[in-house]
C-alpha positions as CSV (number, residue, x, y, z in Angstrom):
1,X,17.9,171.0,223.8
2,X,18.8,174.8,224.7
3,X,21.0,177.2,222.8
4,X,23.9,176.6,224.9
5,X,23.8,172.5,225.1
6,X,23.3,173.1,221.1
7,X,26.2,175.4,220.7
8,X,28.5,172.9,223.1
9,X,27.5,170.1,220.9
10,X,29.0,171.7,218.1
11,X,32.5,172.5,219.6
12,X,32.1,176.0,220.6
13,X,33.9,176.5,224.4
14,X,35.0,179.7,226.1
15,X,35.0,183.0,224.6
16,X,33.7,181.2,221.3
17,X,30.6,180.0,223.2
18,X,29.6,183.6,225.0
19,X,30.1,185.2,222.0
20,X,27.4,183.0,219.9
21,X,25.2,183.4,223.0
22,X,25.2,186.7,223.1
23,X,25.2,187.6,219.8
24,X,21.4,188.2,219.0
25,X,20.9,189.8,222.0
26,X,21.5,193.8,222.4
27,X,20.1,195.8,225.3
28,X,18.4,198.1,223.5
29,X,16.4,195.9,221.3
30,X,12.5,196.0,222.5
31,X,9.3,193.7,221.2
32,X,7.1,195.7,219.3
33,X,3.6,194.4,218.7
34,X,3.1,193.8,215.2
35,X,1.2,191.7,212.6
36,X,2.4,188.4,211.4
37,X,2.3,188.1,207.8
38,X,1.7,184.7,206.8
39,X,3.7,183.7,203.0
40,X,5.7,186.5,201.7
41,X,3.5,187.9,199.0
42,X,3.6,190.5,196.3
43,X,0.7,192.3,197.0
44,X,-0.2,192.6,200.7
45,X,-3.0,195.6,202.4
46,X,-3.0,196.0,205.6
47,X,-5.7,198.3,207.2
48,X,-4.8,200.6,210.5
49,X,-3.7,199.1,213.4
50,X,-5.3,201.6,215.8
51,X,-7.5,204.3,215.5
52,X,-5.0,206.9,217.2
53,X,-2.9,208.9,215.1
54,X,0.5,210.1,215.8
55,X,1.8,213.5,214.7
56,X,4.6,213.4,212.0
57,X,6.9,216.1,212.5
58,X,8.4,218.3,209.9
59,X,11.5,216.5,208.9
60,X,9.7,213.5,208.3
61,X,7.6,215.4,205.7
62,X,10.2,216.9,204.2
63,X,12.0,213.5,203.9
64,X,9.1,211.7,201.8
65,X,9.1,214.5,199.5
66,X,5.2,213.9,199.1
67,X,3.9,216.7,197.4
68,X,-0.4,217.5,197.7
69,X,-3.6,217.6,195.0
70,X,-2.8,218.9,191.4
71,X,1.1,217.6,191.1
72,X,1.8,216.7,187.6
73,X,2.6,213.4,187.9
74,X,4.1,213.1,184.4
75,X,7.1,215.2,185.0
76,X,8.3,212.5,187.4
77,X,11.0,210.5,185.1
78,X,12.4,207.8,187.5
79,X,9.1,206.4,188.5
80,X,9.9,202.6,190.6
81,X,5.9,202.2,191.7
82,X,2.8,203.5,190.1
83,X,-0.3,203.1,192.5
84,X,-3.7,204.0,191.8
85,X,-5.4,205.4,195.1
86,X,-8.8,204.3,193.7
87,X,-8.2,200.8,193.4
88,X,-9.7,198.7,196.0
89,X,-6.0,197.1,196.7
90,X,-4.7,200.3,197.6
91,X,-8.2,200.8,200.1
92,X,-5.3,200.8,203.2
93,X,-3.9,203.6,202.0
94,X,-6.9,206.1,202.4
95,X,-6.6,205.8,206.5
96,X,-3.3,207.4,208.0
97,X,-1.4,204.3,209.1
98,X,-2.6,201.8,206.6
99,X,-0.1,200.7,204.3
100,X,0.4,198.3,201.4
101,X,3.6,196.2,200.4
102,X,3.6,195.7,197.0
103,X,6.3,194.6,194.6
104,X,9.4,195.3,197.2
105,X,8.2,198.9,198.5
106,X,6.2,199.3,201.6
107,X,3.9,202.5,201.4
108,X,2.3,203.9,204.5
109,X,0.0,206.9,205.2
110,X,1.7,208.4,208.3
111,X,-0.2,211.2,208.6
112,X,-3.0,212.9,206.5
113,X,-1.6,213.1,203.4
114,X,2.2,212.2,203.5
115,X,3.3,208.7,202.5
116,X,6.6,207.3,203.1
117,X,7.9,204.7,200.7
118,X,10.7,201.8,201.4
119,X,12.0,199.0,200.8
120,X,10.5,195.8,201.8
121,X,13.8,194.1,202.3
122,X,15.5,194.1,206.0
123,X,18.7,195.7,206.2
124,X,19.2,192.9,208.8
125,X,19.2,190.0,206.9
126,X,17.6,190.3,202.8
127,X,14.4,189.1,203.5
128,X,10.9,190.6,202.3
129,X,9.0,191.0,205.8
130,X,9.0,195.1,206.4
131,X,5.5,196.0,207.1
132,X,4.7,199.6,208.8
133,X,3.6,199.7,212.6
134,X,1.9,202.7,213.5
135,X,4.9,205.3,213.6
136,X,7.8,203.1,212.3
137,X,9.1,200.3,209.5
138,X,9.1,197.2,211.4
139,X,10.9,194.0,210.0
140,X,8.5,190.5,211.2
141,X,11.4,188.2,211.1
142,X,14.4,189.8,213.6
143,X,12.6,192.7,214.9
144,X,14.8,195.6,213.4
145,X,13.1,198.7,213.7
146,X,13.1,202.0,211.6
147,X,12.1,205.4,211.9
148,X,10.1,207.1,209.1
149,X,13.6,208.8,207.5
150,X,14.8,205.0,207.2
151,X,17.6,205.0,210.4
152,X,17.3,202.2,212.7
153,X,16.1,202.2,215.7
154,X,17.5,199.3,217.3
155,X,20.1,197.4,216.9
156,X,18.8,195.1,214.4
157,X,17.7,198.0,212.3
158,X,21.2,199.8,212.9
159,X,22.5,199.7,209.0
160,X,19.0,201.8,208.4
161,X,16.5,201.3,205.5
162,X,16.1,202.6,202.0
163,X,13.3,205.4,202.0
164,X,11.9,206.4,198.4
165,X,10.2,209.8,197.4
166,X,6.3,210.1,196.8
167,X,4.3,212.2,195.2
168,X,0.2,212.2,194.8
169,X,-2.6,214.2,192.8
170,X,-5.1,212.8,194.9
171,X,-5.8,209.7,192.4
172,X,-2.2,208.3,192.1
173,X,1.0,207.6,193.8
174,X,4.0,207.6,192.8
175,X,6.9,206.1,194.1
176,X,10.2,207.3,192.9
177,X,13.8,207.8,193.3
């Protein structure tokens, strides 16, 4: 059965009808290649997936508010995550473009250095499946898309995505608000 013999079978005629049918659809929605995450899991790693790195520009910098070696960590009062960088969980982490979800926060290297923190839940529809995909937040499930200072890229991702601050002392991570 297609959508639109489904849709008719439920009553929906006319305007009704084009409207479901074209609802999911927007013209500037693209595929984007990513992994599929099999259950939803609190603690996923995920290594690079490509060797080629991308440049980060300033803003996005400035927007993770990741500071470099010999931050006091301790000052930081509204910490949300604590990660240690030496664990072998956190192994993705060391490579620019490896990431780790990990109790609702997705934390990616995106260049050497600077990490960008968010949510794991989709904007789109509250679901868990935000994983990072070379230079953006990509949601599995719809496809909603988000650039590294959490606004959407497509339409999916158009209500945008709650980025975090981050700051390291080489050793641990901390995500915070």
């Amino acid at each position: 059965m297609t959508r639109f013999e489904f849709l008719k079978s439920l009553g929906f005629t006319g305007a009704a009808l084009m409207t479901a049918m074209t609802s999911c659809v927007h013209e500037g929605d693209t595929v984007v290649d990513a992994l599929t995450l099999s259950a939803p899991q609190s603690s996923t790693v995920t290594a690079p997936i490509s060797n080629t790195t991308t440049p980060v520009s300033a803003t996005t910098t400035a927007v993770s508010s990741t500071t470099g070696n010999g931050t006091d960590l301790s000052t930081i009062k509204t910490r949300l995550l604590t990660i240690d960088l030496s664990n072998s969980a956190a192994a993705a982490l060391k490579t620019v473009g490896g990431y780790v979800a990990q109790s609702g926060f997705v934390v990616a290297q995106v260049s050497q250095g600077v990490y960008v923190a968010v949510t794991q839940t989709c904007s789109h529809e509250p679901k868990k499946n935000v994983i990072f995909n070379k230079t953006e937040f990509y949601c599995t499930v719809h496809g909603a898309r988000f650039d590294l200072t959490g606004k959407g890229k497509n339409s999916f991702g158009s209500r945008g995505i709650a980025v975090y601050k981050t700051a390291t002392d080489g050793k641990t991570l901390v995500v915070y608000s």
